[in-house]
N, C-alpha and C positions, 0 to 999 in steps of 0.2 A: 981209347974212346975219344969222339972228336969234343974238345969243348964247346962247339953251336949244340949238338946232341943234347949236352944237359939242359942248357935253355932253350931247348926244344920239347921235353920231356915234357909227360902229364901232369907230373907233380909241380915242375914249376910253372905252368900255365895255370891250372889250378890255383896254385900262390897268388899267381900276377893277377888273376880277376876275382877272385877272393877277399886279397888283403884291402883293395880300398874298400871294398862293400865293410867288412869290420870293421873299418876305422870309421865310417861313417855312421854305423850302427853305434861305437863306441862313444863320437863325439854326442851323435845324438841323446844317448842315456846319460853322461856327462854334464849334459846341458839339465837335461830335467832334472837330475839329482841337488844340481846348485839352485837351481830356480826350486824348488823343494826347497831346500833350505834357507832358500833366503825368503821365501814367503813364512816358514814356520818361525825362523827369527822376529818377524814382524807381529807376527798372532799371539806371539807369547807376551808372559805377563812379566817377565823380568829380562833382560838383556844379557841372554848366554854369552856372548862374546865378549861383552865387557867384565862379565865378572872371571869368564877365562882368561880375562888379559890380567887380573889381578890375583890372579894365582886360586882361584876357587875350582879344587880339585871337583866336586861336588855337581858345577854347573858342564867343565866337561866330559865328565862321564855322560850325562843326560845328553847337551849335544852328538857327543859320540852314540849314542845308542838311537838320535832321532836319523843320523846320516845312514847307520846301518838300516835300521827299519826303513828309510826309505828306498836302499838301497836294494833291498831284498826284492820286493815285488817288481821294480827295475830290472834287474837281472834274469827273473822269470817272465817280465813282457819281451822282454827281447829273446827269450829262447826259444818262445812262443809265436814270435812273428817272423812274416818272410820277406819284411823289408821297410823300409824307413819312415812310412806313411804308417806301417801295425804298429812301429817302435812309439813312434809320436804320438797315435791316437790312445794305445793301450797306454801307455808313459802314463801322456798327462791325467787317463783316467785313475792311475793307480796312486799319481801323488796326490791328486786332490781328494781321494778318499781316504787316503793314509792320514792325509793333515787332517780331514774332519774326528778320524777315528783317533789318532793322537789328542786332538781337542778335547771328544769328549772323555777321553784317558786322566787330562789334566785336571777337568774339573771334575769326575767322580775321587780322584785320590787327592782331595781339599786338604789344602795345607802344604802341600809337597814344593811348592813355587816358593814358600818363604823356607820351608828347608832349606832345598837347594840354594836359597841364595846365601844362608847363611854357612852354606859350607858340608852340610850332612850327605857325605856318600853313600849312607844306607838310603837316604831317600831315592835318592839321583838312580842305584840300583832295582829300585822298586819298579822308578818310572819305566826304567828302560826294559826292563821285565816284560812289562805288559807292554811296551809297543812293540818288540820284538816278537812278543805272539799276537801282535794285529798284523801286524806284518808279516807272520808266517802261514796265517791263517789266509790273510788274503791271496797272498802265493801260490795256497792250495786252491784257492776259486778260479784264477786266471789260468788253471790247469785244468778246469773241472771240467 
């Protein structure tokens, strides 16, 4: 077989016009997922990062569980869209309701913010509980 043949081939054309669209669809969710996060650092009542920098197993579970939760209906706008402008619109629709829906997560389960800071990983699992099913729920509506 001639080696031009294979980069001639369907599959690797395919590839060749493919792979930037993904990586642009990738940077683009990438981008929302940080900006999520750094908006939801800002809204909260205590400073996840800082007390992750001080060894509070507690506060990173909760981080970790608000990255995933945001993460999810990310994932599903983009599987859902058929290009950079659905990624972007649906995106930023999904983090700014995930962060309201996270909000009021925070403040129905009163009390959880001074757990967390003092260290309680059963709280921090609590939290993460319920954004993980605001987040899978809304999953299911960007599908609906």
């Amino acid at each position: 077989m001639d080696p031009s043949d294979v980069l001639t081939s369907a599959e690797v054309q395919a590839f060749a016009s493919g792979f930037p669209i993904m990586v642009m669809h990738l940077v683009v969710s990438l981008l929302l997922l940080a900006a999520g996060a750094a908006v939801y650092v800002m809204l909260t009542p205590w400073r996840e990062i800082a007390l992750i920098r001080e060894g509070n197993p507690a506060a990173a579970v909760a981080f970790a569980g608000v990255l995933v939760g945001l993460a999810i209906p990310l994932a599903v706008s983009m599987s859902v869209s058929n290009s950079v402008r659905d990624i972007a619109i649906w995106g930023v629709a999904t983090v700014v309701l995930q962060l309201l829906a996270f909000r009021v997560v925070d403040m129905l389960l009163t009390g959880l913010p001074q757990r967390i800071k003092d260290g309680e990983v059963s709280a921090a699992v609590v939290l993460v509980g319920a954004k993980l099913a605001t987040a899978l729920i809304m999953s299911a509506a960007l599908t609906g």
